[in-house]
C-alpha positions as MATLAB code, in Angstrom:
seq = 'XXXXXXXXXXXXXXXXXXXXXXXXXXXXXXXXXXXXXXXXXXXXXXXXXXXXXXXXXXXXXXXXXXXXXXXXXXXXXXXXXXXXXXXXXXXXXXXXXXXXXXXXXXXXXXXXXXXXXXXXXXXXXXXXXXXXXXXXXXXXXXXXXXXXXXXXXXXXXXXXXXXXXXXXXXXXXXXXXXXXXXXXXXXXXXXXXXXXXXXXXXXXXXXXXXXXXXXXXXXXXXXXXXXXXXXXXXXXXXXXXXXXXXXXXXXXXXXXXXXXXXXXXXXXXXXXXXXXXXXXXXXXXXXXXXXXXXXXXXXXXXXXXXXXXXXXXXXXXXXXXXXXXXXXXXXXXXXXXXXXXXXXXXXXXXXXXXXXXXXXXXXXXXXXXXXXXXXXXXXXXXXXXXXXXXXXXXXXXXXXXXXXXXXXXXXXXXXXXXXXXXXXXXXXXXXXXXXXXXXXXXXXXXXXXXXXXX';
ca = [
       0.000    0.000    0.000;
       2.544    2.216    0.632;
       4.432    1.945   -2.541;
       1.024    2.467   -4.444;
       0.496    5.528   -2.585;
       3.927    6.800   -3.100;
       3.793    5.809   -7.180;
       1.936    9.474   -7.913;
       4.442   11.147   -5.871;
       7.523    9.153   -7.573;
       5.837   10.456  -11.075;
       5.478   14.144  -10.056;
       8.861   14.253   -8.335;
      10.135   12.650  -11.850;
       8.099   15.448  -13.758;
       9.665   18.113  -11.880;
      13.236   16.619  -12.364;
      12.168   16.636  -16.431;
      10.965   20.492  -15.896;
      14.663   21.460  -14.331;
      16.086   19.958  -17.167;
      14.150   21.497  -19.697;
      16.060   23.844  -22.087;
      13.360   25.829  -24.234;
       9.995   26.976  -23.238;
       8.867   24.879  -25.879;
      10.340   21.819  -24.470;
       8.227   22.847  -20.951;
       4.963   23.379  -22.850;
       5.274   19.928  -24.472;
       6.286   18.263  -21.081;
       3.195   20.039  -19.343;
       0.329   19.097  -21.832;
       1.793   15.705  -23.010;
       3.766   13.802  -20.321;
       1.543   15.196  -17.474;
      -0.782   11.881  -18.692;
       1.404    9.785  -16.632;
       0.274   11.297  -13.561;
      -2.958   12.450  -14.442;
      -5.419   10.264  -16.260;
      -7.297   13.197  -19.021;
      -8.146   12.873  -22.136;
      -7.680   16.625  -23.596;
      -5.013   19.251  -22.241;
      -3.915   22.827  -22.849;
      -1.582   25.810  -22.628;
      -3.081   29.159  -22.637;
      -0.911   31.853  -21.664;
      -1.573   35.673  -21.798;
       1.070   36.520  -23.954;
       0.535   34.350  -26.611;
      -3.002   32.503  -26.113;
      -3.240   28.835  -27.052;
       0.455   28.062  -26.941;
       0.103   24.441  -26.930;
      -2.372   21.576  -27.044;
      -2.068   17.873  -26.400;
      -1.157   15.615  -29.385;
      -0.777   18.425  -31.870;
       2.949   19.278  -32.741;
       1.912   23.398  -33.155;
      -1.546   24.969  -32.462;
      -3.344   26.448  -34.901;
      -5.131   29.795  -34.406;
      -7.678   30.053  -36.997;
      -8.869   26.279  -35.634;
     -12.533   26.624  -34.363;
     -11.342   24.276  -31.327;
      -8.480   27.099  -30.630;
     -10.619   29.787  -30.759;
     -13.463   27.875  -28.914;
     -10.929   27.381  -26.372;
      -9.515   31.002  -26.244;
     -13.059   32.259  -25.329;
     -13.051   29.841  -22.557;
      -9.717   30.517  -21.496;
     -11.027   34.585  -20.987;
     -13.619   33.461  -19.398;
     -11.840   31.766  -17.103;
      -9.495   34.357  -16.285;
     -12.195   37.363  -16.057;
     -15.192   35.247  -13.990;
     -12.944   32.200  -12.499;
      -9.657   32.675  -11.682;
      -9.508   30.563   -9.444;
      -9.954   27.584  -11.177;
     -10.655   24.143  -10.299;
     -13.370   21.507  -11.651;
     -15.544   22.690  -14.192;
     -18.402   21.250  -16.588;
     -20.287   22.809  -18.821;
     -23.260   24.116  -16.558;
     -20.662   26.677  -14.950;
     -20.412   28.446  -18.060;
     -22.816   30.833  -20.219;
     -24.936   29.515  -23.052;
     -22.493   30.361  -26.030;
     -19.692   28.690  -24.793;
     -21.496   25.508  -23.062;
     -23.590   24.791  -26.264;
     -19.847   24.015  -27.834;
     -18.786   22.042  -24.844;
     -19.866   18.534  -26.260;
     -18.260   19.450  -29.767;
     -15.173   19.487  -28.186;
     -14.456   17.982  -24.790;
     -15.800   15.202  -22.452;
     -17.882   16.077  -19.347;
     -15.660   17.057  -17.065;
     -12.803   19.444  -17.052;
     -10.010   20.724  -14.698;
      -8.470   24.804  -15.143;
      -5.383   25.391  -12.722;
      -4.049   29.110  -12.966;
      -0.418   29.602  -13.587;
       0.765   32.315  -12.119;
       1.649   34.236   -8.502;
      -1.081   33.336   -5.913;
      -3.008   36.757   -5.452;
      -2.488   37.936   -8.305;
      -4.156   37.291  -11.662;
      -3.353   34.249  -13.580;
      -0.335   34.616  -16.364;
      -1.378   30.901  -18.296;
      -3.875   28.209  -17.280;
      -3.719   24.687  -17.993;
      -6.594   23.593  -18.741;
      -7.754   19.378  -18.448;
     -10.235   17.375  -20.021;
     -11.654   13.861  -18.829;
     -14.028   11.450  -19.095;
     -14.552   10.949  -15.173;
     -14.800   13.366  -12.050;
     -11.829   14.654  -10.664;
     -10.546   13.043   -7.701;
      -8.883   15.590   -4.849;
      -5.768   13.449   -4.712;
      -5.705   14.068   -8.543;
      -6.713   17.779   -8.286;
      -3.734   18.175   -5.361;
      -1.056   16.184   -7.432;
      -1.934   18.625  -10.601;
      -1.874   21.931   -8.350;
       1.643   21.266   -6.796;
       2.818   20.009  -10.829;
       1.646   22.981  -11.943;
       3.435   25.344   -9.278;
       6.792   23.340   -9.916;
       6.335   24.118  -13.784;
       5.881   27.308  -13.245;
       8.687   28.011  -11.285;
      10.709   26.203  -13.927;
       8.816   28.116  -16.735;
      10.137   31.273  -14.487;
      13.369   30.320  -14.521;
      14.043   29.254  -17.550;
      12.223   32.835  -19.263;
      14.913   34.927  -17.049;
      17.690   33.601  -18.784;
      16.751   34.478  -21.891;
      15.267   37.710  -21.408;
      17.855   39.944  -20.319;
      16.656   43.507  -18.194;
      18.335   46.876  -18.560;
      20.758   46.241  -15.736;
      22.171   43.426  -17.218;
      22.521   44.854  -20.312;
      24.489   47.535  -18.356;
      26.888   45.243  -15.987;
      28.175   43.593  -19.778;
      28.589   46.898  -21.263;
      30.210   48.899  -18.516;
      31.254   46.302  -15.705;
      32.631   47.957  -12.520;
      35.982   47.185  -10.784;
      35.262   43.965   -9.730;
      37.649   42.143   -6.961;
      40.896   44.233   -8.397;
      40.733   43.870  -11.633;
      41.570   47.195  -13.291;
      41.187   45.749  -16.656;
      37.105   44.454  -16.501;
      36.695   48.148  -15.811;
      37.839   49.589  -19.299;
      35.172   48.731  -20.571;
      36.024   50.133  -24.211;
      38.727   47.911  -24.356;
      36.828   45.067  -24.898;
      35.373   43.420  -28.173;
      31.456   44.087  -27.886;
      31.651   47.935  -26.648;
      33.899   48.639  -29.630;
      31.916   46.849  -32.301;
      28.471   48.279  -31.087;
      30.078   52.094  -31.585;
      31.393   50.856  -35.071;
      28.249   50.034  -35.912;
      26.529   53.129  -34.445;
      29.055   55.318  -36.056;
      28.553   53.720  -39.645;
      24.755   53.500  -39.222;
      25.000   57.573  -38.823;
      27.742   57.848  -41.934;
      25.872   60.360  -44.051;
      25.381   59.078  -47.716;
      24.067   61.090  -50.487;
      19.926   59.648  -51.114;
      19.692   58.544  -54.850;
      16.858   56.817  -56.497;
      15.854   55.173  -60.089;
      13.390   56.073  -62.117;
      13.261   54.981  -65.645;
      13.682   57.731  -68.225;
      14.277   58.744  -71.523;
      15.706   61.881  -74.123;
      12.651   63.842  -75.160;
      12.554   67.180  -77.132;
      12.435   70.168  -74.580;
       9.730   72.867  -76.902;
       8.430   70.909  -79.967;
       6.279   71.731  -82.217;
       3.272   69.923  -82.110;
       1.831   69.510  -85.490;
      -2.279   68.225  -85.055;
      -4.849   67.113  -87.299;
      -6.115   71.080  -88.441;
      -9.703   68.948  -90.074;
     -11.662   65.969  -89.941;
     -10.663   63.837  -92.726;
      -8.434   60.726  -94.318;
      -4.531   61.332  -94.659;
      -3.940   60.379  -98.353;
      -0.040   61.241  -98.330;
       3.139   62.090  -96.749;
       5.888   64.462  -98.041;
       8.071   64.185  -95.205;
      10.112   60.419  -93.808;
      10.765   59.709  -89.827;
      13.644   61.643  -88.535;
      14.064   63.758  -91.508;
      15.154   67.189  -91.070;
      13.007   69.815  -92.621;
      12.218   73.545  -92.976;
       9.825   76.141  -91.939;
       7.024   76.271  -94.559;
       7.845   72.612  -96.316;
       4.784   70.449  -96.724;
       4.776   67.720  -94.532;
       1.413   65.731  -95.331;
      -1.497   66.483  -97.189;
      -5.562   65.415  -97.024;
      -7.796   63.778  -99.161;
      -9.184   66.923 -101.136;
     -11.732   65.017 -103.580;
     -14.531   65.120 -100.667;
     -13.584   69.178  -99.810;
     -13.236   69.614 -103.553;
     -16.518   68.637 -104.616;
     -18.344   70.506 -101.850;
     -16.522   73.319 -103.206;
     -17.664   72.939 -107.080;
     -21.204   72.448 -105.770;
     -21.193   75.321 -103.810;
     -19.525   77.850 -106.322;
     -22.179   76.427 -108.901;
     -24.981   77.155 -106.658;
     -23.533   80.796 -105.629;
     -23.300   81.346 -109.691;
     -26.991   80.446 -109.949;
     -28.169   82.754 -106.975;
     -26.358   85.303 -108.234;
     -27.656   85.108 -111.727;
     -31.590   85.205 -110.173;
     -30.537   87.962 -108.456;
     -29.636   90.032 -111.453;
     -32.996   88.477 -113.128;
     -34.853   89.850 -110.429;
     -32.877   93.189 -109.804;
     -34.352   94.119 -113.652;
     -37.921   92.886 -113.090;
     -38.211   94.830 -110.080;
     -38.110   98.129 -111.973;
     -41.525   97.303 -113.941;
     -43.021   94.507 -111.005;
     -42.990   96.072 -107.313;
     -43.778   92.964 -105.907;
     -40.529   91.381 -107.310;
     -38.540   94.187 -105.726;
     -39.665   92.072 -102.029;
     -37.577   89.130 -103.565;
     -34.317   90.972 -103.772;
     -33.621   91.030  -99.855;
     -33.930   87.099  -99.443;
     -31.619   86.735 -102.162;
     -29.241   88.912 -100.855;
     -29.223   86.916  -97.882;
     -28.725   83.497  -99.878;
     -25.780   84.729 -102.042;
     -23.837   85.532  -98.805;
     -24.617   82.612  -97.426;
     -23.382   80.952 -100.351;
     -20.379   82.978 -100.481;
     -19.460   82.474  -96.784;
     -19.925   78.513  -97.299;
     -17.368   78.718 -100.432;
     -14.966   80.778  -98.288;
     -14.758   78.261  -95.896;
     -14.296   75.406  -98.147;
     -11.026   77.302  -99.565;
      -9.831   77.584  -96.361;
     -10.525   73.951  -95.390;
      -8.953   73.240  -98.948;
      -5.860   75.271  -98.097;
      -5.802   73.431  -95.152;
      -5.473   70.059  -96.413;
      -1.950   70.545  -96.852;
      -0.072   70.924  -93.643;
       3.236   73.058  -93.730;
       5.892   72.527  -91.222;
       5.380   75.584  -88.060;
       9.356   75.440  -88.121;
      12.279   74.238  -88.702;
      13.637   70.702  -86.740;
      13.295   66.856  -87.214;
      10.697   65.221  -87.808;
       9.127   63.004  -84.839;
       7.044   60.161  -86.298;
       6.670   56.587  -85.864;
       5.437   55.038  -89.393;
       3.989   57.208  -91.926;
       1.972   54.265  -93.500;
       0.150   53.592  -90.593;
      -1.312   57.373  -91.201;
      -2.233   57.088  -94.595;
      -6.147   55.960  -95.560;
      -6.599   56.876  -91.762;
      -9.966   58.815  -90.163;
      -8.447   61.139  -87.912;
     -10.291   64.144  -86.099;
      -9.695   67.719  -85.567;
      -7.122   68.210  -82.980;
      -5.649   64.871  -82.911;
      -1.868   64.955  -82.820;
      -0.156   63.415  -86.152;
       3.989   64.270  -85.513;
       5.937   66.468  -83.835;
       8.801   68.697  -84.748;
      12.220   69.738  -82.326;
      15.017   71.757  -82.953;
      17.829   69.342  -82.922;
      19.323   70.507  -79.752;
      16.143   71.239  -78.094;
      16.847   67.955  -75.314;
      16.061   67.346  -71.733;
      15.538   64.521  -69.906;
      12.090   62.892  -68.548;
      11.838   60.199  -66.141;
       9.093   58.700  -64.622;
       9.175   58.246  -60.533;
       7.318   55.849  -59.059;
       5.602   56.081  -56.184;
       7.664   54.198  -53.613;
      10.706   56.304  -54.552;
       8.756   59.573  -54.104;
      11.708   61.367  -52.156;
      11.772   65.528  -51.674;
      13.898   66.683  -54.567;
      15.541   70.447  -54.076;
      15.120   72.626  -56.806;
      17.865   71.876  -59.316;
      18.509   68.522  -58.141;
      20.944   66.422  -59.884;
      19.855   64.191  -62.600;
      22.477   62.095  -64.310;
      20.192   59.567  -67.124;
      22.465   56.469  -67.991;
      21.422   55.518  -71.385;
      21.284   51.974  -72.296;
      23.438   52.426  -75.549;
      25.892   54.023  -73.530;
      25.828   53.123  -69.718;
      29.460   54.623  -69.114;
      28.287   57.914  -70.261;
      25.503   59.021  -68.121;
      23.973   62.466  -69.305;
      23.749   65.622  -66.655;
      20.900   67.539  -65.906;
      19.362   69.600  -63.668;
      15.717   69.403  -62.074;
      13.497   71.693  -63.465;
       9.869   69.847  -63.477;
       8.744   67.451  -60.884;
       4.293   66.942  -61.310;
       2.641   67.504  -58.032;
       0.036   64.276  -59.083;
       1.074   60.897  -59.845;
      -0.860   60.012  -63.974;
      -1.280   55.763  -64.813;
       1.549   54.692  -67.408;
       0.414   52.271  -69.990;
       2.013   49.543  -68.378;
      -0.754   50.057  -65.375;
       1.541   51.534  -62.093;
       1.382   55.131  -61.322;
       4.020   57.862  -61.571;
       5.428   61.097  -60.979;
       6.799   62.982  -64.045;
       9.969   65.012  -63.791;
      11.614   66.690  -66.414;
      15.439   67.884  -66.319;
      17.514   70.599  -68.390;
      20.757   68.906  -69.367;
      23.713   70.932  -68.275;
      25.673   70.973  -71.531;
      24.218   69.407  -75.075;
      24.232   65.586  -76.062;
      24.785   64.107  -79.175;
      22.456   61.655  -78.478;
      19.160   61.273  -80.364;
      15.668   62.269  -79.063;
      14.001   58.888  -77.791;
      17.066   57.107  -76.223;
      15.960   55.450  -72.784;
      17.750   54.306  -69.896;
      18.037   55.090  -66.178;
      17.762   58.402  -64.124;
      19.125   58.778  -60.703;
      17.837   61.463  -58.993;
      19.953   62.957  -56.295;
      17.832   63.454  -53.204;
      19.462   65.004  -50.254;
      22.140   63.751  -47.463;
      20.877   60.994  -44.847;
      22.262   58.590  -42.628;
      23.226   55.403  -44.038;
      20.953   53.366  -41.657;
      18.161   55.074  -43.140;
      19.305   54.975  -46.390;
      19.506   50.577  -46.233;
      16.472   50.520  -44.244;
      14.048   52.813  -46.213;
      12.441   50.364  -48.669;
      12.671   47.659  -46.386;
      10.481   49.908  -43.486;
       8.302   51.366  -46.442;
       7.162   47.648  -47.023;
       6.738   46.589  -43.594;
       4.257   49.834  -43.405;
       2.395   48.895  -46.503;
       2.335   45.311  -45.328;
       1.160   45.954  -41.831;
      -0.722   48.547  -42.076;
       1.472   50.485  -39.675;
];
């Protein structure tokens, strides 16, 4: 008999031995939940603690916290702590209607809940025990003097890892300590010394610089537009080509305008010829003399209507505003095209009329000082970047046809470029000076934000 009665004790003293042992808090959550069964006879066990809530169940290798047992169990565990903390036996009748209605679902009639924690004081964790039969008070004492010894151990073992302020100060700057002059200097040794190299480099200032893509673009060109509605029958003038002020660069289809125009000088000949008619009559007939006023009105009708189809005529072929190169694409693509009044066909720029334009995305929207620096590295020549200075940087971000948004900026290049309009590459954009710790960590802390939510 008196072996029997000292087996439970044998196990917990055995437990507690494991729990001094333990090396992680891991290690101690597994040993409480799990191994506990071989002095407690329960079905179901759990960790909840009030730093990290479910922390560990039995049987499960990691809890998960979307799980509707987890969260079932998280209500309880509140519960518990707000209206119980005291603990002790439990069933389903001690608790309100939306968290007994769940009891079946997930545990067997009767249940245990020991606080963790100091006595007095409200509870840090609760373990909380499932079984199929009441709880005995040899059981329940055996389980309240485990679960002191655990957490003691859990204590224990949580001050060696976390280290306070004062600790961090005794292995920084250790005192004279039984004679020994050299503990005391405390710059001489390693970790002092590396921690200031660090501090010093992280506050190294470094000049900001960010990427944008970008691209050689005429500075003032000359925009030449559509000046009618109407089909583009021909083109005098080839991509790239140089011309003058005045040359014809392409020219309308004029068979529409020029038939409008024959029909209306025809009809302005005819008015004008019943006019005359009735300009004669009215010197015998009165009553044809009434006529004269309404055909006044339709010959300058007529005549305004002709006027206008000249000028439309005239305007069917387009001259060149000045003198540059020609900015096109494909000239073929134009002709036997609809286009409509106003819609831009080429442009025209003076040949060294260049600046730069680069598009900033949003991520990399630093403050840029007037003038900034701009150097664009073209991809035909990435050893030759082109200088410029800021002069143009959009207050509102437009959609790029590749579907991101973007700031524009446009640069003046500090002395000309041989380089042809339309050459792309890479701008860097010289932002002011900053430490170097916030120039590494800036995109990485602008994605934690945008992740977060911060």
């Amino acid at each position: 008999m008196e072996v029997a009665a000292g087996a439970p004790v044998a196990r917990l003293y055995e437990l507690v031995r494991r729990a001094r042992l333990a090396a992680t808090p891991r290690e101690l959550a597994f040993l409480l939940v799990n191994d506990s069964l071989a002095l407690l006879n329960f079905r179901q066990a759990a960790l909840w603690s009030a730093e990290a809530g479910i922390d560990c169940l039995s049987g499960v290798v990691q809890a998960e916290a979307n799980a509707p047992y987890v969260q079932w169990l998280t209500r309880l565990s509140d519960y518990v702590v707000t209206r119980m903390p005291a603990g002790g036996a439990m069933s389903a009748g001690d608790l309100p209607a939306e968290l007994a209605s769940e009891w079946d679902t997930w545990w067997p009639a009767y249940a245990l809940v020991l606080p963790l924690g100091k006595e007095g004081e409200p509870p840090q964790g609760l373990w909380l025990l499932a079984g199929e039969a009441p709880w005995p008070e040899q059981d329940v004492a055996l389980a309240r003097e485990w679960s002191h010894a655990w957490w003691h151990a859990f204590l224990a073992l949580r001050k060696q890892r976390l280290m306070t302020l004062t600790d961090w100060r005794r292995r920084l700057l250790p005192g004279k300590q039984d004679g020994d002059v050299e503990r005391a200097r405390w710059w001489r040794r390693p970790g002092p010394r590396w921690i200031a190299a660090l501090l010093m480099l992280a506050a190294l200032p470094v000049r900001l610089t960010v990427l944008a893509p970008g691209e050689l673009v005429p500075a003032h060109p000359a925009v030449v537009r559509a000046p009618l509605d109407g089909v583009i029958s021909s083109f005098q003038v080839q991509p790239n080509q140089r011309v003058s002020q005045g040359q014809a660069l392409f020219g309308f289809d004029e068979l529409a305008i020029q038939g409008r125009l024959d029909v209306a000088r025809q009809t302005l000949a005819t008015i004008e010829t019943e006019y005359r008619q009735a300009s004669q009559q009215a010197l015998a007939d009165m009553r044809v003399k009434s006529q004269l006023a309404l055909l006044t009105g339709r010959i300058d009708e007529k005549r305004a209507e002709v006027e206008y189809l000249q000028e439309q005529l005239a305007r069917a072929r387009v001259l060149a505003p000045q003198a540059g190169i020609v900015l096109l694409d494909d000239p073929s693509e134009w002709i036997g095209r609809p286009v409509t009044i106003g819609e831009r066909i080429l442009r025209i720029a003076a040949p060294d009329d260049v600046e730069i334009e680069a598009w900033l995305p949003l991520g990399d929207a630093v403050d840029l000082a007037t003038d900034a620096e701009v150097k664009l590295y073209l991809n035909a020549t990435p050893l030759a970047p082109v200088t410029a200075r800021l002069r143009y940087f959009a207050h509102d971000a437009v959609q790029r046809p590749d579907g991101s948004y973007a700031y524009r900026i446009r640069a003046t290049l500090d002395a000309g470029t041989t380089h042809r309009v339309g050459l792309k590459g890479a701008a860097k954009l010289h932002a002011g000076w900053v430490p170097l710790a916030y120039w590494a960590l800036r995109r990485p802390m602008a994605t934690v934000r945008v992740t977060l939510g911060l």
